[in-house]
Steps between C-alpha positions, in 0.01 A plus 500: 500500500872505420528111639252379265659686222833359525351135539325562143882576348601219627199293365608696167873439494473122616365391152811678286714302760396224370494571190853607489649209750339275241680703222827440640479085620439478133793690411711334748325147388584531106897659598537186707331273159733674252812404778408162483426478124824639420699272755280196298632623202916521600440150662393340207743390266524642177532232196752583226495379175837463350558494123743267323653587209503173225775683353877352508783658409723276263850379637797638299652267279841703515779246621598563836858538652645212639212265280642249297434548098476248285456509127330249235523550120232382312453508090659834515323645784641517860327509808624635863447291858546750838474248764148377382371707289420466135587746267221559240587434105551786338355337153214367733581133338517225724854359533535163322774274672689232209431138548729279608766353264414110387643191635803394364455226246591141631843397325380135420233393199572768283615261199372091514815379346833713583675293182219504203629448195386673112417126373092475507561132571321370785413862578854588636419853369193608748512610813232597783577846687370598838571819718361473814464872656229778688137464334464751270826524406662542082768202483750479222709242404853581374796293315840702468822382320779669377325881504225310307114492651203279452206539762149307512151703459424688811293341750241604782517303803190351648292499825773269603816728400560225233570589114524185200639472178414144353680293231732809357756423251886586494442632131171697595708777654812440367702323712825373369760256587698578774494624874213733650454653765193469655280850699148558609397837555159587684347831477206684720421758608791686288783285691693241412637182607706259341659142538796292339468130424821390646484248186592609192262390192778291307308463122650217277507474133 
């Protein structure tokens, strides 16, 4: 009796052995998963996403020690150089720089005849006028003599630098007899240049 008792425990007991070694290899099975999941996960490289910033940070304009400084005046406003540089207008004009002074007149052709005389005969009394300078350029024609002066009609020189005064008389601007000196002044730009005839206009009666 007591032999076939204790096999029917046994019978009993072998079932919740199961039950509970089944239990645990589960357990042990998902511990062992969530080790290798989490080694996965430290392996595999993480991707960062950096963020530029589009924002710059002006360089100073202060000069620098040891920089060279140079300074241009311009129409009453000046302007600073550090070594490369530019220095903003303070007017916030843009700087204008002059033109370049005109050529200087050629010293021959100003007069046709450098001894005219007042007589009308055989048109001894005209002469033909040329100042040959920079395009663009105002000539003048001017006879001095004795503190006295007498100058022909301003002229604008052409495309070719060239300005003409035909068939003038002595008497038209008031030449009299006598010695006079002969100058051609050019103006552009708001400079000057000027020339001497080294022949002096010698007017007869």
């Amino acid at each position: 009796m007591y032999s076939t008792k204790k096999t029917k425990r046994q019978k009993k007991s072998r079932p919740r052995f199961a039950v509970v070694a089944v239990v645990i290899v589960v357990i042990v099975l998902a511990a062992i998963g969530a080790s290798v999941w989490h080694m996965h996960i430290r392996k595999t490289p993480q991707r960062t996403v950096s963020l530029v910033s589009t924002n710059t940070t002006p360089k100073s304009t202060t000069p620098q020690k040891g920089l060279p400084t140079t300074t241009t005046t311009t129409t009453g406003t000046t302007s600073t150089n550090n070594g490369g540089t530019a220095a903003k207008n303070p007017d916030n004009t843009t700087p204008t720089t002059q033109g370049a002074a005109p050529k200087t007149p050629a010293n021959d052709g100003l007069v046709s005849n450098h001894q005219p005389s007042l007589s009308s005969s055989w048109g001894t009394n005209q002469e033909s006028s040329v100042c040959n300078t920079s395009p663009g350029a105002t000539c003048q024609i001017t006879f001095t003599s004795n503190g006295v002066t007498k100058s022909l009609a301003s002229e604008q020189a052409d495309s070719t630098g060239a300005a003409y005064w035909n068939n003038w008389t002595l008497q038209s601007i008031g030449l009299t007899e006598g010695s006079w000196t002969i100058t051609a002044t050019a103006t552009l730009n708001g400079q000057t240049s000027h020339v001497t005839d080294p022949i002096n206009l010698k007017v007869q009666s």
